[in-house]
N, C-alpha and C positions, 0 to 999 in steps of 0.2 A: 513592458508586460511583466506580471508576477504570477507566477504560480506558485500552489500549494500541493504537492504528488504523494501521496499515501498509497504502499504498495496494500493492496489488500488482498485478502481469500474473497471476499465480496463484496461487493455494494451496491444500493440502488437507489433511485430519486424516486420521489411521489409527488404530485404536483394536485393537492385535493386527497381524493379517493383513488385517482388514478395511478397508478406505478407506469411512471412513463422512460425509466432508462433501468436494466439491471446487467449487472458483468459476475465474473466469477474469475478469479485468479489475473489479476493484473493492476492497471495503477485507478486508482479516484486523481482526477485534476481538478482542480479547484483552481478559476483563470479570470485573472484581474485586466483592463485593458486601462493605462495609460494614457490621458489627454496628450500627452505630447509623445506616444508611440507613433513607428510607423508599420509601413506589411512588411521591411525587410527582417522587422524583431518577430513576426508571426512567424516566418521561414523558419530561423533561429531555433523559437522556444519548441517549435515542433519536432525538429532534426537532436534536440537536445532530450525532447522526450521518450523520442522513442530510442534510443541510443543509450537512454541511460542505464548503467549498469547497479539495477537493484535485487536481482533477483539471484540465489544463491546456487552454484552448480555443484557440481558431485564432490566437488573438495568443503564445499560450506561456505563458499567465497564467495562476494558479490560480483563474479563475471558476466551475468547474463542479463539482457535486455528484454523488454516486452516484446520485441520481434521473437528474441530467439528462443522464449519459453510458449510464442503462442497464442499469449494472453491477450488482454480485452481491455480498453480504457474508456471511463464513464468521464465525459467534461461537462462542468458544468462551471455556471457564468457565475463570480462571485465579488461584485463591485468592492466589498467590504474589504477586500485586500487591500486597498490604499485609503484605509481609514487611516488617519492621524487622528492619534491621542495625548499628543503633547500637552495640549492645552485643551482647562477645564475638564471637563465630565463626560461630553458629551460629543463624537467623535467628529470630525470634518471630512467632508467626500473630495475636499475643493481637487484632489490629484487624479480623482476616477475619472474618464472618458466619460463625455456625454454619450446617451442612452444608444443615439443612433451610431454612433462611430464604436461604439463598443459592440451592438450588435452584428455590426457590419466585419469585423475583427473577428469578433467569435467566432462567427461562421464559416470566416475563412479558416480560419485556425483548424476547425472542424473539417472541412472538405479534404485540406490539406493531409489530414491524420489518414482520412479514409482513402486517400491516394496512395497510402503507406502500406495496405492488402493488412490492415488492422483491423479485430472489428472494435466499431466503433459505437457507444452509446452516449445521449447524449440528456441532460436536464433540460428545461423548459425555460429559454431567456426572461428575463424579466419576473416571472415567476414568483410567488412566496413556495418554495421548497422544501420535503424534510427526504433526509439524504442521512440514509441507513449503513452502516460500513461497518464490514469487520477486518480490522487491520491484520497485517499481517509482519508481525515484527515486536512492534512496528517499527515501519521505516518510513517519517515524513521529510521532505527534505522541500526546499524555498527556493524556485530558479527565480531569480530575476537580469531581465534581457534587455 
């Protein structure tokens, strides 16, 4: 599994016309699923997210996690993480999860977060998406599990 985590002030996905996830003050996930992942890397990337210490406390220091400031985290499904561009021009998915094992992934990944007393928002699997952010830092930083 990879992710892509940008602390933001906000962000939101629109899937059309529709605005179907928005947060304020917490991380953007951007979540890649792995052909040869399993669910114990969903545990993992989850307990690592929310854990992570991005967010800056009263000395300006990055101690503080999405639990303990509060905030709110927007996932959304974003195959294009295991693009390879080694070769030619023109990118290779060959390492992304097929559709079904990846949406089955996401979702738990997702359940898993809102088990966490997070709120949780989320993008539209499969989707063509435009995903709105205003970073906050910025700070993006690349788990892979």
């Amino acid at each position: 599994m990879r992710a892509v985590i940008q602390r933001v002030k906000s962000s939101s996905v629109r899937v059309g016309n529709k605005k179907v996830g928005k947060i304020e003050n917490g991380l953007l996930v951007f979540l890649a699923i792995h052909k040869k992942d399993n669910t114990d890397k969903i545990k993992k990337l989850v307990e690592k997210t929310v854990n992570l210490r991005v967010f800056e406390d009263d000395k300006e220091k990055m101690n503080l996690s999405v639990k303990d400031i509060k905030g709110s985290i927007l996932v959304i499904s974003q195959f294009t993480l295991y693009g390879d561009c080694k070769k030619g021009n023109r990118p290779s998915f060959i390492n992304s999860a097929d559709p079904q094992k990846a949406k089955l992934y996401y979702e738990k990944a997702v359940a898993l977060l809102k088990e966490k007393n997070i709120h949780i928002e989320t993008g539209s699997f499969g989707e063509m998406m435009e995903v709105s952010i205003i970073n906050d830092g910025p700070v993006t930083l690349i788990i892979d599990v």
